[in-house]
C-alpha positions in Angstrom: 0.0 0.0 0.0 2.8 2.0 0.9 4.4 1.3 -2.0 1.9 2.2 -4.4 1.3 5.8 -2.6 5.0 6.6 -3.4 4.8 5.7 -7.1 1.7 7.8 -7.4 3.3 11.2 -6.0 5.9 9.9 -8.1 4.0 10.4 -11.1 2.0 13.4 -9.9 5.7 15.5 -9.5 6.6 14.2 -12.9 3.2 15.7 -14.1 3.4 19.1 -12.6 6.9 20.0 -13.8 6.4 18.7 -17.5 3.2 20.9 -17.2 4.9 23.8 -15.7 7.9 23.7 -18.0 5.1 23.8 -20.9 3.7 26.6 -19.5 7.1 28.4 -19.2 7.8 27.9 -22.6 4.4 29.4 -23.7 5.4 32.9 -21.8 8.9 32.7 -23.4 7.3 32.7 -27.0 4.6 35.1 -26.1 7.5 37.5 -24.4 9.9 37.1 -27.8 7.2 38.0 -30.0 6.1 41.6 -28.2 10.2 42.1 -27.0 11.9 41.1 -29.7 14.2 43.8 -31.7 12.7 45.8 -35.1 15.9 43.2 -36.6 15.7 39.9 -37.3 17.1 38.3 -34.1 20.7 36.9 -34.0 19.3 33.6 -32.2 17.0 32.7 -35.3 17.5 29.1 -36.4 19.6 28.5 -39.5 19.9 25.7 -41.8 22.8 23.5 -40.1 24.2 19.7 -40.6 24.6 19.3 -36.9 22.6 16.7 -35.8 20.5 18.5 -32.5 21.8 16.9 -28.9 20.6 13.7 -28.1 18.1 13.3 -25.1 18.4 10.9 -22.0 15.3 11.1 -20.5 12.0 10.8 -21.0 10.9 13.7 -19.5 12.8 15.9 -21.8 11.4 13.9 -24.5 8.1 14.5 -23.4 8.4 18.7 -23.5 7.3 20.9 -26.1 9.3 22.2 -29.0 12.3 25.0 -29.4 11.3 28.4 -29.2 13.9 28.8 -31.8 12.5 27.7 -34.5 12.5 29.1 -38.2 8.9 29.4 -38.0 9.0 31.5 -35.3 11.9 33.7 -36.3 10.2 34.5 -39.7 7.2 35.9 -37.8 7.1 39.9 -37.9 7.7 41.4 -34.9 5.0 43.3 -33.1 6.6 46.5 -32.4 8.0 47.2 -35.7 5.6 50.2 -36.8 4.9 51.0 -39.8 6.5 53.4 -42.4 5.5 57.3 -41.7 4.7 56.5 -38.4 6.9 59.1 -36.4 5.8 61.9 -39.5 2.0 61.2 -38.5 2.9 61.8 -34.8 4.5 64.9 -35.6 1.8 66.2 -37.4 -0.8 65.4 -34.9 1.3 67.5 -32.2 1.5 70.4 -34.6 -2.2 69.8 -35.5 -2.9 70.4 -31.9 -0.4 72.4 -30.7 -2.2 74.9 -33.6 -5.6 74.6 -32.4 -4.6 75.3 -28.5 -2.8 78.3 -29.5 -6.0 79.3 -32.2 -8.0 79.2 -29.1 -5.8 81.0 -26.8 -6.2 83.6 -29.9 -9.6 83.7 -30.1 -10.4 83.0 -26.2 -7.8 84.8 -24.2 -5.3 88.1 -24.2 -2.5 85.9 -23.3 -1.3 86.0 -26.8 -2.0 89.5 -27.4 0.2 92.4 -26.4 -1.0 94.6 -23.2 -3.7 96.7 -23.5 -2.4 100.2 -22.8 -4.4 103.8 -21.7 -6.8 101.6 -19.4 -8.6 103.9 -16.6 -7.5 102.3 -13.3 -9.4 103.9 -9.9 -6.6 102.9 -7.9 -3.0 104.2 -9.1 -2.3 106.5 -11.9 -1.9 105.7 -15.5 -0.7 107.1 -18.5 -3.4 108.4 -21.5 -3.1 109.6 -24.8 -4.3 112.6 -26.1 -5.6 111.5 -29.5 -7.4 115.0 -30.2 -8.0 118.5 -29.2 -10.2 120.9 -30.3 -10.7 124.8 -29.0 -14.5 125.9 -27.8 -13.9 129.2 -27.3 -10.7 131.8 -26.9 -9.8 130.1 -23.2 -11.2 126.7 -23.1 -11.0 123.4 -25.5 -11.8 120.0 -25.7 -9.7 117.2 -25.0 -10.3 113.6 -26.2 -7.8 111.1 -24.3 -8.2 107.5 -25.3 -9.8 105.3 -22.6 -9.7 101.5 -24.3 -10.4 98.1 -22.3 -9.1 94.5 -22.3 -11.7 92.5 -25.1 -12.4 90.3 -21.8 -12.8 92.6 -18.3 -11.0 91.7 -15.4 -12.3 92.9 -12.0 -10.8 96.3 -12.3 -12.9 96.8 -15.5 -16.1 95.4 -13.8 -15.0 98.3 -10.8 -15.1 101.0 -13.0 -18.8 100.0 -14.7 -19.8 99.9 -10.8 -18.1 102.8 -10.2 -19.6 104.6 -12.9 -23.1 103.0 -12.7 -23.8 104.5 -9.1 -23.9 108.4 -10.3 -21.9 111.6 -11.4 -18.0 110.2 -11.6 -14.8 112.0 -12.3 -11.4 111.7 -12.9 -8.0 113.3 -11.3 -5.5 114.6 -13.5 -2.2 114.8 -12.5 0.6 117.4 -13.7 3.6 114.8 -13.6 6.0 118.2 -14.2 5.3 119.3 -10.7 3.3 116.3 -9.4 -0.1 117.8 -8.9 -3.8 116.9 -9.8 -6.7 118.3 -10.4 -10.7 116.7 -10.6 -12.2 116.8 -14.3 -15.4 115.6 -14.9 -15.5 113.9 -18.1 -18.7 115.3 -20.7 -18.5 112.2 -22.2 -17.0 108.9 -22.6 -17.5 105.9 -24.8 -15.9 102.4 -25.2 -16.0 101.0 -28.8 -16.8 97.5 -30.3 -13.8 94.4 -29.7 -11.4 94.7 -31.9 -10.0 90.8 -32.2 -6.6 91.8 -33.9 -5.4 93.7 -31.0 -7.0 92.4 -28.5 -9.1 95.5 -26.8 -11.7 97.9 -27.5 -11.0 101.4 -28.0 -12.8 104.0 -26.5 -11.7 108.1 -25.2 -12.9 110.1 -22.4 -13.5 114.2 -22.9 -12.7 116.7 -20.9 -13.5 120.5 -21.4 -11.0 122.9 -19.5 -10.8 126.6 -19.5 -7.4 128.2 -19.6 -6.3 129.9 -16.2 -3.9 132.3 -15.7 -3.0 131.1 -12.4 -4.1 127.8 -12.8 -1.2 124.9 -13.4 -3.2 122.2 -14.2 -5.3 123.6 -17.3 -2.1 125.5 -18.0 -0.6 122.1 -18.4 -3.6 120.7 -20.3 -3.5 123.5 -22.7 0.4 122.8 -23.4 -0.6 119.2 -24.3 -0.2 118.2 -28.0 -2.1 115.2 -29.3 0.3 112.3 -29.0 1.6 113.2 -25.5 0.3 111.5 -22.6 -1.2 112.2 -19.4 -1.9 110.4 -16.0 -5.0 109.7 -14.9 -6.7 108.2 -12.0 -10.2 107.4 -11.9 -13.4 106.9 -12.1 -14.3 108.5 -8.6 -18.2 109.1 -7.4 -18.3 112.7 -7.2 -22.2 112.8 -6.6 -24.5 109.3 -5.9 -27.3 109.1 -8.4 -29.6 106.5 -8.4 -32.9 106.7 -11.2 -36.2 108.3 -9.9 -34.5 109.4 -6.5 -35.9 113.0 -7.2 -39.3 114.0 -9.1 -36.9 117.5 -10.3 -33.5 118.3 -10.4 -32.2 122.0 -10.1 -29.5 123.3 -11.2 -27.1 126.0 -11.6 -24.1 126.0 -13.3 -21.5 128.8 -14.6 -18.4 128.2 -17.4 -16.8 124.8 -17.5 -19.4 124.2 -14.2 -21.2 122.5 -16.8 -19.9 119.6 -17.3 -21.6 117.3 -14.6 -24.6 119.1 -15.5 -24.0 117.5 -19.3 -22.8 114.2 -17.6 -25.7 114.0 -15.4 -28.8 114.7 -17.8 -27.6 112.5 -20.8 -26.7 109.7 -18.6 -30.5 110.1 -16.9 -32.1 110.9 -20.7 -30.3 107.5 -21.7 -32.2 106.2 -19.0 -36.0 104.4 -20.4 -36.5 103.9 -17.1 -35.4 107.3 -15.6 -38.7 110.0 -15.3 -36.6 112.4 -13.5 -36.8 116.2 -14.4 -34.1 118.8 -15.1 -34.2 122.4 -14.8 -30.7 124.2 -15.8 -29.6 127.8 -15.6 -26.8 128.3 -17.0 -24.5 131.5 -16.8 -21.2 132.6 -19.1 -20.0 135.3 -20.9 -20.9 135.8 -23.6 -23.6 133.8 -25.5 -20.1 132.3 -27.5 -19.3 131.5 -24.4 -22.0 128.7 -23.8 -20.2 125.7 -23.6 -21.8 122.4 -24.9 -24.9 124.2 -26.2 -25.3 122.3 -28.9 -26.1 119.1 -27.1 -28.4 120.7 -24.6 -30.5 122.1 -27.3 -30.9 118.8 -28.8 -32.0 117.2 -25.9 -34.0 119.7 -24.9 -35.6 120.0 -28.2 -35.9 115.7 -28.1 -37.6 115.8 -24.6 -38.7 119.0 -23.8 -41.5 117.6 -21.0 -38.0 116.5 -19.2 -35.2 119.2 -19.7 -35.8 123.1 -19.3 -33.2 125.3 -20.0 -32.4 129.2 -19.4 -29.1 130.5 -20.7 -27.7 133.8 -18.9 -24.9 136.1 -20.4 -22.9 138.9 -18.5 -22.9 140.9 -21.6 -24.5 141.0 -25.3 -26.1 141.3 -27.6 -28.1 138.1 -26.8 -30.2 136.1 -28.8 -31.2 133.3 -26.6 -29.9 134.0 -23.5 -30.9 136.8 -20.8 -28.6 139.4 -19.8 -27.5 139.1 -16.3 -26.1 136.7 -13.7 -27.8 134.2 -11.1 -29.0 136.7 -8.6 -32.2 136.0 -6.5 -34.5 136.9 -9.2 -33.2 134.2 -11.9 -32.1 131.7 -9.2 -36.0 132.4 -7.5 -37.4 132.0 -10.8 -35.3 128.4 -11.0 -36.5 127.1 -8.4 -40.3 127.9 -8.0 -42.1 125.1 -7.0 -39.4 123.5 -5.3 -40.1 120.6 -2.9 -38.0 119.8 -0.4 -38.6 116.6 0.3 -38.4 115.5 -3.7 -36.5 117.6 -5.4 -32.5 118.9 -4.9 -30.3 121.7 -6.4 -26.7 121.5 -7.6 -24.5 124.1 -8.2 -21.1 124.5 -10.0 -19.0 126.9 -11.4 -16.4 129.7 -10.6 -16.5 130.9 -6.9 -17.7 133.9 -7.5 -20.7 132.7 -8.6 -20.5 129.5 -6.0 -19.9 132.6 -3.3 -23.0 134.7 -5.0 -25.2 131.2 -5.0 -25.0 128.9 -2.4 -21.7 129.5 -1.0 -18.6 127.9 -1.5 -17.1 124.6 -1.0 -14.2 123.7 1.2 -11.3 121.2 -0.2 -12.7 117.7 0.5 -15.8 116.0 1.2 -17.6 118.0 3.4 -19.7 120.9 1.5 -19.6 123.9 4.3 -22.3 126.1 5.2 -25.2 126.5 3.1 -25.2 130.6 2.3 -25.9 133.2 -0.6 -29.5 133.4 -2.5 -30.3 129.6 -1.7 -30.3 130.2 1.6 -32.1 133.2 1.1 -35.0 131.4 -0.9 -35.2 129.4 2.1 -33.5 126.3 1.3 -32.3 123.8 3.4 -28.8 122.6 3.3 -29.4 118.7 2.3 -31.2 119.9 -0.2 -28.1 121.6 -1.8 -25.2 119.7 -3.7 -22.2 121.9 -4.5 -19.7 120.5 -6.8 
């Protein structure tokens, strides 16, 4: 019994490693076929007279044949590939290497070189003067270019909410002597994208009278188009929000003006904007009379919205009155006045500021409310001087 139980683990050992070494052989061939080099391999079988080794046992009788066989060598090895291979790889690289950069191009600025004469509220920066054109004998308007990335980052998206909450301004700095002085723009407008470039080109304009004493319009004035400028901005100068007032007063002498002009086309633009606008407006001389040619059009598209009356410290005077804003004109203004819905601003030399309503010390606060506003019985929250 004993005997028999040897011969048959005998037998089973035999078994196992004749089926092992025939698996093991199998991985070899598979192996050489998927390793083998691109050449033919030096190991290939060739035609000899040598007669093979002879075998002594019956196990190695029993295995499976050479891997090195002629059939095998002739095979083609897998990881030859095929002619034009590495060309088509190169291709597809360029292929998308092209379209990542096309959409960089079309998608991004990274490819497109920086977008200069961009307002920035924070820090000053540099603006071209791209055209200038004179008004009267003392005061001309300047057009600086104001352009945008094609895609806003948050300092774009400041401004528009900067802009959006009322009358804004900018500083204008002097760089000779390092000074600045607060313009507000008469109008400003941002064009369409232009792809090839990479922004969108838009100006700002300013109208400045000529001082004597004055260093900053002086400087202005000595500006030729192509020079730049530095420019900080857009500041709130007055809060402004649509429907806030049922009429808006106001009184406004030379270059005074322009948030007057800033304030009634932006609330004209406005379809949802039923605010009112009553404007006396003093100069000169009626040549004097800045930006009349926009006012009249506006008044003459919605008269129901905008009144005007033009005064002149001299004539001969066609459509303007002779005289200045003295209790009588200012009175006549402001007839009707509520103080609870309605509010008067006021800008312009400070004579007139002094005559009016008084005038206003550097810095935010606006000082006591006194001239012929005061008299008419006003209250001082319901006077904004500029």
């Amino acid at each position: 019994m004993f005997g028999r139980v040897l011969a048959a683990s005998a037998t089973a050992r035999g078994v196992w490693r004749a089926t092992n070494r025939t698996h093991v052989n199998a991985g070899i061939r598979h192996m050489a076929r998927y390793c083998a080099p691109a050449t033919p391999s030096t190991n290939s079988v060739t035609p000899s007279t040598e007669a093979p080794p002879a075998t002594n046992s019956a196990a190695d009788s029993e295995a499976p044949p050479a891997t090195n066989s002629a059939a095998d060598s002739e095979a083609p090895p897998h990881n030859k590939r095929p002619p034009g291979t590495y060309a088509i790889w190169a291709m597809e690289a360029i292929g998308a290497t092209s379209a990542f950069l096309y959409y960089l191009y079309l998608y991004t600025d990274l490819l497109k070189p920086p977008v200069t004469d961009c307002l920035n509220p924070v820090k000053y920066s540099p603006h071209t003067l791209i055209n200038s054109t004179p008004l009267t004998s003392d005061t001309t308007l300047f057009r600086f270019r104001t352009n945008r990335p094609r895609f806003d980052s948050d300092t774009e998206k400041h401004i528009d909410e900067i802009i959006a909450q009322g009358v804004w301004s900018i500083d204008i700095k002097d760089h000779l002597v390092q000074t600045y002085r607060t313009y507000t723009p008469v109008d400003y407008k941002i064009g369409e994208v232009d792809d090839e470039r990479g922004l969108r080109e838009g100006y700002c304009d300013f109208v400045v009278k000529r001082y004597a004493n004055g260093s900053l319009s002086r400087f202005l004035h000595n500006t030729r188009v192509g020079d730049q400028v530095e420019m900080r901005g857009p500041h709130v100068s007055w809060p402004y929000t649509a429907n806030t007032y049922r009429r808006v007063y106001m009184v406004a002498g030379g270059t005074g003006i322009t948030p007057m002009v800033q304030l009634i086309k932006r609330a004209i633009a406005d379809p949802s904007d039923s605010t009112k606008f009553s404007l006396l407006y003093g100069s000169t001389t009626e040549d004097d009379i800045l930006c009349r040619e926009q006012l009249d059009a506006i008044a003459e598209q919605v008269p129901e919205r905008l009144a005007i009356e033009y005064l002149v410290d001299q004539g001969p005077a066609t459509v303007a009155r002779v005289g200045r804003p003295d209790t009588k004109s200012v009175g006549r203004l402001v007839e009707g006045f509520d103080q609870t819905k309605d509010v008067v601003l006021v800008c312009g030399p400070d004579a007139m500021m002094h005559a009016v309503s008084g005038t206003r010390p550097i810095g935010p606060a606006q000082g006591p409310l006194r001239g012929v506003l005061r008299d008419l019985g006003l209250a001082p929250h319901s006077v904004f001087k500029f």
